[in-house]
C-alpha positions as CSV (number, residue, x, y, z in Angstrom):
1,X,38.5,152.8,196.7
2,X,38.6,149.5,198.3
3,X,40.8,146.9,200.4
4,X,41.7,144.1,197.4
5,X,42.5,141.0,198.9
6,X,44.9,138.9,196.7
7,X,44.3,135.6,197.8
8,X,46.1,132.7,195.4
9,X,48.9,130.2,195.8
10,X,48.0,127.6,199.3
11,X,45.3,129.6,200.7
12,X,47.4,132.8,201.2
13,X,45.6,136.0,201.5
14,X,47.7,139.1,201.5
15,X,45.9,142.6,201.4
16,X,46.8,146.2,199.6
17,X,44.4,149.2,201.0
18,X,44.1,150.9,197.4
19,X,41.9,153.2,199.4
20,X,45.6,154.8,200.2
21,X,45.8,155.7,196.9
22,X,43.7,159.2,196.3
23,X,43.4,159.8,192.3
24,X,43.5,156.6,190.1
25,X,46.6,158.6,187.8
26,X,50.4,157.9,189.2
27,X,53.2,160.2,188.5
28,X,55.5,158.0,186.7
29,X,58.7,159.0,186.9
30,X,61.1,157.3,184.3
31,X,60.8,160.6,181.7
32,X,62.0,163.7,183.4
33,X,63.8,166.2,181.0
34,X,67.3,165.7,181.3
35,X,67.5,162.5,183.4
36,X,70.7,161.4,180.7
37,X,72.8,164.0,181.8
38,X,72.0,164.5,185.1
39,X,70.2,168.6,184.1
40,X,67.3,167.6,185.2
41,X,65.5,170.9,186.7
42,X,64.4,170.2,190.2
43,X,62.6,173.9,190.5
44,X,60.4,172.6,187.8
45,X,59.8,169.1,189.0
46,X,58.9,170.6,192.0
47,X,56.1,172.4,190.7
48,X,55.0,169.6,188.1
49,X,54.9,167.3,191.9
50,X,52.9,170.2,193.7
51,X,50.3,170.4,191.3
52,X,49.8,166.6,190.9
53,X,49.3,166.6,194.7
54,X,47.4,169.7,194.7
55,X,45.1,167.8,192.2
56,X,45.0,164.4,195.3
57,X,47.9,162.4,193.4
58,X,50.3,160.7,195.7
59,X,51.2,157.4,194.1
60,X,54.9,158.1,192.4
61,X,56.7,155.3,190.7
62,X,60.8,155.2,190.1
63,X,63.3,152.3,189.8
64,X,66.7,151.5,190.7
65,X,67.0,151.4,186.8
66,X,65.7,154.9,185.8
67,X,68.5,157.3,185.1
68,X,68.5,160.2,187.9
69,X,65.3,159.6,188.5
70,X,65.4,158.6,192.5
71,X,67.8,161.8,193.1
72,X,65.0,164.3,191.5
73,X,62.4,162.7,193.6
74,X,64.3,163.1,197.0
75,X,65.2,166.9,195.7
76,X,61.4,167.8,194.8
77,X,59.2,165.2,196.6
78,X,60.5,163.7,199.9
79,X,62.4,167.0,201.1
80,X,59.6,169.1,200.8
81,X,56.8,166.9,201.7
82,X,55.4,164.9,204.7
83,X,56.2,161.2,204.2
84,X,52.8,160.2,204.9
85,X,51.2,162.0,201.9
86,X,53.0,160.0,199.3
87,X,53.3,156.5,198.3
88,X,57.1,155.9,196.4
89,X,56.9,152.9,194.7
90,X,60.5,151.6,193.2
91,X,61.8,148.2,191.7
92,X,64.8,146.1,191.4
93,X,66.8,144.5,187.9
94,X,68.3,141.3,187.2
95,X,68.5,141.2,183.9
96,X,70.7,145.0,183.8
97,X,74.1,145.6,185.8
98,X,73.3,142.8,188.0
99,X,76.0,139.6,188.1
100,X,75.2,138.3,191.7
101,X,72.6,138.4,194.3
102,X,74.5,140.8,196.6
103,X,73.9,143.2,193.4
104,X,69.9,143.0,194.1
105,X,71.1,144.1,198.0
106,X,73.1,147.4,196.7
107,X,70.2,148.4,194.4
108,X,68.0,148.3,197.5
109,X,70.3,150.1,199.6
110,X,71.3,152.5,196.7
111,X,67.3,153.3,196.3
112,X,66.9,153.8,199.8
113,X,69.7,156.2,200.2
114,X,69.5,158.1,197.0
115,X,65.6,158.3,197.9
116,X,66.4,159.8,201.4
117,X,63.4,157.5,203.3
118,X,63.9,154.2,205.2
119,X,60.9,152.4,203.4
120,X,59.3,151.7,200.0
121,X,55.6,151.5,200.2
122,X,55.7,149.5,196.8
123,X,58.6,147.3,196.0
124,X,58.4,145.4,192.7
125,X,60.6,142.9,190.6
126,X,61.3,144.7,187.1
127,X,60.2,143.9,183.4
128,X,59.7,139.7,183.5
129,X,58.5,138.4,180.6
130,X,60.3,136.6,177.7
131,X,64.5,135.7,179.0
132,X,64.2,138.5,181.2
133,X,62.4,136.5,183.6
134,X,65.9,133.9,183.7
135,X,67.9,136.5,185.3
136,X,65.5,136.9,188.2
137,X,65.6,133.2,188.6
138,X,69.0,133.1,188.4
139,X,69.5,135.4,191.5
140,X,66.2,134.3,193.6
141,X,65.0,137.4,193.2
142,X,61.8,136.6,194.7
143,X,63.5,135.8,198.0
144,X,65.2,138.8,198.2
145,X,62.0,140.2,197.2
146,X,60.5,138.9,199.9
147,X,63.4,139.8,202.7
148,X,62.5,143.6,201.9
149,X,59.3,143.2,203.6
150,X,60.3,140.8,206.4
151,X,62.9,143.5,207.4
152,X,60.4,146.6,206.8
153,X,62.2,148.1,203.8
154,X,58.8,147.9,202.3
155,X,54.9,147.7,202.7
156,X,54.1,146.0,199.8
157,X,55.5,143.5,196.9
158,X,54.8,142.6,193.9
159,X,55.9,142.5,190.3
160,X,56.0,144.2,187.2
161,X,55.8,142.2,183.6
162,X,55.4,142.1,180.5
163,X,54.7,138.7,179.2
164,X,51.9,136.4,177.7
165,X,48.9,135.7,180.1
166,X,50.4,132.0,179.8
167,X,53.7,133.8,181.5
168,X,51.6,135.4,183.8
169,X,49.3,132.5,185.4
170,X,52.9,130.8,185.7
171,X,54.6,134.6,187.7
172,X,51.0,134.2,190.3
173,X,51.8,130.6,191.4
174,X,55.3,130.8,191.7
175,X,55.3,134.1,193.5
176,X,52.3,133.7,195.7
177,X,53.0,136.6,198.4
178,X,53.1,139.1,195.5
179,X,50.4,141.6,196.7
180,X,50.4,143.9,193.3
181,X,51.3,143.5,189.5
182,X,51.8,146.3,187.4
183,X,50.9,145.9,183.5
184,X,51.1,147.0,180.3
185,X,47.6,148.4,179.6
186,X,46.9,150.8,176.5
187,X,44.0,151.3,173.7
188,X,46.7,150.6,170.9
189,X,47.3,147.1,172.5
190,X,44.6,146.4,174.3
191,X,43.4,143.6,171.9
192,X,46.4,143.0,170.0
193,X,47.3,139.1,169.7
194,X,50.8,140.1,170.1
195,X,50.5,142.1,173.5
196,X,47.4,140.3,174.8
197,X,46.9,143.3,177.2
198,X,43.3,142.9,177.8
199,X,44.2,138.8,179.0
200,X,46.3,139.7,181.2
201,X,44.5,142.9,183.1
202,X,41.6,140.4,183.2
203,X,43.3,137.4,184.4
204,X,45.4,139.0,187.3
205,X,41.9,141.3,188.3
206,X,40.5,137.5,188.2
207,X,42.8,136.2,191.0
208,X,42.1,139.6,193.0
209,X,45.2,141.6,192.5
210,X,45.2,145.6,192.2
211,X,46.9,146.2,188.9
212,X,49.0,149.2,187.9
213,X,49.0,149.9,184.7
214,X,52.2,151.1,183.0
215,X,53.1,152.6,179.2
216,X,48.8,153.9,178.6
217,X,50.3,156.7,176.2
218,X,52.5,153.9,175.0
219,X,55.9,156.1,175.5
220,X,54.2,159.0,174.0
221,X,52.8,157.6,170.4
222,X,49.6,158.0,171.5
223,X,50.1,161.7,172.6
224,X,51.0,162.6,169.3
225,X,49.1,160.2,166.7
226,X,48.8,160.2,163.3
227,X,46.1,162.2,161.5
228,X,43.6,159.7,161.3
229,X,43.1,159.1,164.6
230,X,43.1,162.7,165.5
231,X,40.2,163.2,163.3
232,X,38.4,160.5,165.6
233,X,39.3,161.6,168.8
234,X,38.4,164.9,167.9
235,X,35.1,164.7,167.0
236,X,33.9,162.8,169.6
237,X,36.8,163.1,172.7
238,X,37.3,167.1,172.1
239,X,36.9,168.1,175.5
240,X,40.3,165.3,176.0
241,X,44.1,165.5,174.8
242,X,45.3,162.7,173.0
243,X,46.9,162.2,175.9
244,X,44.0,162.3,178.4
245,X,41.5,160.0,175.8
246,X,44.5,157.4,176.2
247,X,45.0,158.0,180.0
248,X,41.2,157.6,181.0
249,X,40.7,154.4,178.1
250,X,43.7,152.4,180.7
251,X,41.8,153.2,183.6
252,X,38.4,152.7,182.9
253,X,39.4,148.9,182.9
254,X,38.1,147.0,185.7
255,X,40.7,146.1,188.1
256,X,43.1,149.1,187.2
257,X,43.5,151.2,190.1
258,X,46.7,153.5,188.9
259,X,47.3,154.3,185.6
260,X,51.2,155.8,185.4
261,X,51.7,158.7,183.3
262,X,55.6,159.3,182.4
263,X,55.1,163.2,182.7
264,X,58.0,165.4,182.0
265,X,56.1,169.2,182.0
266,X,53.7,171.4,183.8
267,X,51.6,171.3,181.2
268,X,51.0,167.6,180.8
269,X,50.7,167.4,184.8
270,X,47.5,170.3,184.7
271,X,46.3,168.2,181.7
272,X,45.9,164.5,183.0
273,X,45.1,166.5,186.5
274,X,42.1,168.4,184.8
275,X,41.2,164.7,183.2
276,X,41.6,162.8,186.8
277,X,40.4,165.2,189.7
278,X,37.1,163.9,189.2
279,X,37.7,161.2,187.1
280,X,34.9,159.1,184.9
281,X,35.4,156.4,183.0
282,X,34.6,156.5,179.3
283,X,30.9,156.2,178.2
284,X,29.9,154.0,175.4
285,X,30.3,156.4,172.9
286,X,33.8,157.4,173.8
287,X,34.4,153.5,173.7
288,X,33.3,153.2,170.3
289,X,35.7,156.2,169.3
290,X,38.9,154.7,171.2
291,X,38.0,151.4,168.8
292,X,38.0,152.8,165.5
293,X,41.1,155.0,166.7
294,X,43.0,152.0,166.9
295,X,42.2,151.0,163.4
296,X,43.2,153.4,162.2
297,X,46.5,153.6,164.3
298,X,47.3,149.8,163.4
299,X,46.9,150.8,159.6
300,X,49.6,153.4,160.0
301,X,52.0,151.0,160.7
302,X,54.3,153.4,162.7
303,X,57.0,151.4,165.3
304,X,55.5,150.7,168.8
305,X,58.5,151.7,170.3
306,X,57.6,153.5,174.0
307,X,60.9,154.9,174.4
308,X,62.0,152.8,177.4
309,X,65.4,152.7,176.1
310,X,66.2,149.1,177.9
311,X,68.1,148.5,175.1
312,X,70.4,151.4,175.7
313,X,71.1,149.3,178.7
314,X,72.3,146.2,177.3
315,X,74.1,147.8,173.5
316,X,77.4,147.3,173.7
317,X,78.0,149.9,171.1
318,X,75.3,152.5,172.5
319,X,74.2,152.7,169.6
320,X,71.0,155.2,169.6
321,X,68.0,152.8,169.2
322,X,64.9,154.2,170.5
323,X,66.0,157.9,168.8
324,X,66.7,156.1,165.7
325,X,63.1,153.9,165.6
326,X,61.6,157.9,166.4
327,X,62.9,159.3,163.5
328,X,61.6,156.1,161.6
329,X,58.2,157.5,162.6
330,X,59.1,160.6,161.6
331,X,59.2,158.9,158.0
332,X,56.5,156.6,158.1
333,X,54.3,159.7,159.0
334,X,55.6,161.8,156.7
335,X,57.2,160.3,154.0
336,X,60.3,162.2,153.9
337,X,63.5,160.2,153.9
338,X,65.6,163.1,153.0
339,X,64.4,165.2,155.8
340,X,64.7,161.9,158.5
341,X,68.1,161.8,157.3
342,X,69.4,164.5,158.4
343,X,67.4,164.6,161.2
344,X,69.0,161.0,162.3
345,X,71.8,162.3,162.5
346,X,70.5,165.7,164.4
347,X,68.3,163.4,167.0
348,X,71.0,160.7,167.8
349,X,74.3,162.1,167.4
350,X,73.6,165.8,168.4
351,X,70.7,165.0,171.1
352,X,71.3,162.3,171.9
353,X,75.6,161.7,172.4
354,X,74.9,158.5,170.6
355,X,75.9,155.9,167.8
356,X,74.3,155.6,164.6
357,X,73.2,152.3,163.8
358,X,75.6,152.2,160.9
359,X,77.5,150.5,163.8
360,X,75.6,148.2,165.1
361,X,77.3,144.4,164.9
362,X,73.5,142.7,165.1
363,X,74.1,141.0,168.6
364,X,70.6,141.1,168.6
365,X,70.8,141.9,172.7
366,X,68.9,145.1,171.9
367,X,65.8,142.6,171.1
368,X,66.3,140.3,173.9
369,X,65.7,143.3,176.7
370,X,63.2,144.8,174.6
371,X,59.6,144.6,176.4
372,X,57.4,145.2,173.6
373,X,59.5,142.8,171.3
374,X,60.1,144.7,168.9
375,X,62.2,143.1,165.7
376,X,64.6,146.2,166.3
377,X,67.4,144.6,163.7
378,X,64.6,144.7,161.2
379,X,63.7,148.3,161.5
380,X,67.8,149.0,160.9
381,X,67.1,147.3,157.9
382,X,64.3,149.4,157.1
383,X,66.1,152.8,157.8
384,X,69.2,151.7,156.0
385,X,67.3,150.7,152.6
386,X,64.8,153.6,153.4
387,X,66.3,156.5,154.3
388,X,69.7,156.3,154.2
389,X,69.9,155.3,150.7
390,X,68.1,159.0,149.9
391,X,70.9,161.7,150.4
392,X,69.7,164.1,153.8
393,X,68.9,167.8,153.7
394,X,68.6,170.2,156.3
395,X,64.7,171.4,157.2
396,X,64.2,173.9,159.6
397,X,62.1,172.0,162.3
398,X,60.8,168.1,162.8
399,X,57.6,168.0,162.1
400,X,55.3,166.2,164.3
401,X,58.4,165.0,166.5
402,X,57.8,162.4,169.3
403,X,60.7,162.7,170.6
404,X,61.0,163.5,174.3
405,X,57.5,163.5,174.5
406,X,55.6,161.1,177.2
């Protein structure tokens, strides 16, 4: 790869050597198994890390806001390999357990420390876009931002967003040192008037900045999709998992030079390795497949939720939201409310140590921190009139389950 320059704002030219990065897939690491309750197993991350580096992958990316996530990186990453052959980047909340500036300080020094290294090469403001974006403004985030790198606590800053490209034009003139953005960028999306993915890759590769693209399996929907685009994807994608089609649609886009994959297994590392150890972007015929695959995704009209759990975050009630919209799936798939029923209360109670959302008071804060905007209240609605209303029984396995998955 090459040296991007990013030059926007007053004549301001900063560079990030995307040469640094080998593979164009990043280990993302919000997903590891057992990140709730602090089980994650480190033996297993450790090999899952070894063969993504084996395979040339060195870009990983954490945040301050990722439950455990920092500690299992220092455990299998930084202890057991050079510093030099790995880039870490991590990121900083407002909008989450943040009620003053000093609080954006202690999340750096928290990350630093929990990582084990003295510097980020990547360090990134976190989810703006829609009233998230207040909260950053409300703390000058940017500043701080912008202190990291004056006092070497990082290489390189940027932000991460998801927003409108009308958002996003205004996020490049008011932040004009930002070096990198990192995007939403996935075939469900892509064209969708209510994500406008493909506006906003295009305008930020416009003004010269490397993007990352987060959420490509979209939080593991596109993993494990419906029949109909199976059938697609299989006839002319076979020698690709659902996963990999997805992964290698996100970056075959021009001005994509990471796509992040949330991967929790051995298995999905040696998959998306095998797909990116000599990667090639999709030909016109594998183009044409991805496009009627998202037909026929969009007809199946199952919830976009990626599983991000941000409102977990902000519920005051903990109520179990993304397990709950999972299970909706389930139904919409399937058909079965008597069988979602009893698995809601399996998945979010048992699983999950959480409320059902037979207690939820409709604050509505769940919405407000969600990125994808999801009408979550509605989907309650939904579930209570759907599936609740049908008395549960007890089957012997959830079919087709995304939960957990990537």
């Amino acid at each position: 790869m090459e040296t991007i320059i990013a030059s926007i704002g007053k004549g301001t030219a900063m560079a990030f050597d995307v040469s640094k990065i080998n593979i164009p897939l990043g280990f993302g690491c919000m997903r590891f198994d057992g990140r709730a309750d602090d089980t994650v197993d480190i033996a297993q991350v450790s090999e899952m890390i070894d063969c993504y580096m084996e395979a040339g992958g060195n870009y990983f990316d954490t945040a301050w806001a990722y439950p455990n996530s920092e500690k299992t990186l220092r455990k299998a990453l930084v202890e057991r390999h050079p510093r030099d052959s790995y880039l870490i980047a991590s990121k900083c909340v407002a909008w989450s357990n943040c009620t003053c500036k000093e609080d954006l300080e202690a999340q750096l020094q928290e990350t630093l420390a929990t990582l084990g290294i003295d510097y980020l090469d990547v360090y990134l403001m976190h989810n703006l876009g829609g009233t998230r974006t207040a909260s950053f403004e409300k703390y000058d985030a940017w500043e701080f931002v912008k202190s990291v790198k004056e006092r070497g606590l990082a290489k390189h800053i940027g932000f991460s967003a998801h927003c409108t490209p009308e958002e996003l034009e205004g996020f490049i003139a008011a932040y004009p040192e930002a070096e990198i953005i990192q995007l939403q960028a996935n075939y469900s999306d892509w064209d969708s008037p209510d994500f406008r993915e493909r506006e906003c890759v295009e305008l930020a590769h416009a003004h010269g900045f490397p993007v990352i693209a987060m959420e490509p399996v979209k939080g593991g929907i596109l993993a494990d999709p419906p029949q109909a685009v199976r059938d697609i994807l299989d006839e002319t994608m076979s020698d690709d998992s659902y996963a990999t089609a997805a992964l290698r649609f996100t970056a075959s886009q021009p001005g994509i030079v990471v796509t992040l994959s949330g991967m929790s297994t051995l298995e999905q590392v040696q998959d998306n390795c095998r797909a990116f150890r000599d990667f090639k972007p999709l030909d016109d015929g594998e183009l044409a497949a991805i496009d009627r695959a998202r037909s026929a995704l969009k007809e199946g009209g199952t919830v976009q939720c990626t599983s991000c759990d941000y409102c977990a975050k902000v519920c005051p009630l903990n109520i179990g939201i993304s397990q709950s919209l999972a299970v909706l799936n389930h139904f919409i798939n399937y058909g079965d409310a008597a069988s979602a029923g009893y698995q809601m209360g399996f998945v979010v109670r048992f699983n999950a140590g959480k409320s059902m959302i037979t207690e939820c008071i409709r604050c509505g804060a769940c919405e407000d921190a969600c990125p994808q905007n999801l009408p979550i209240l509605e989907y309650f609605d939904r579930i209570n009139d759907e599936i609740f209303s049908v008395e549960p029984e007890q089957p012997a396995l959830m079919r087709g389950s995304t939960v957990g998955k990537r």
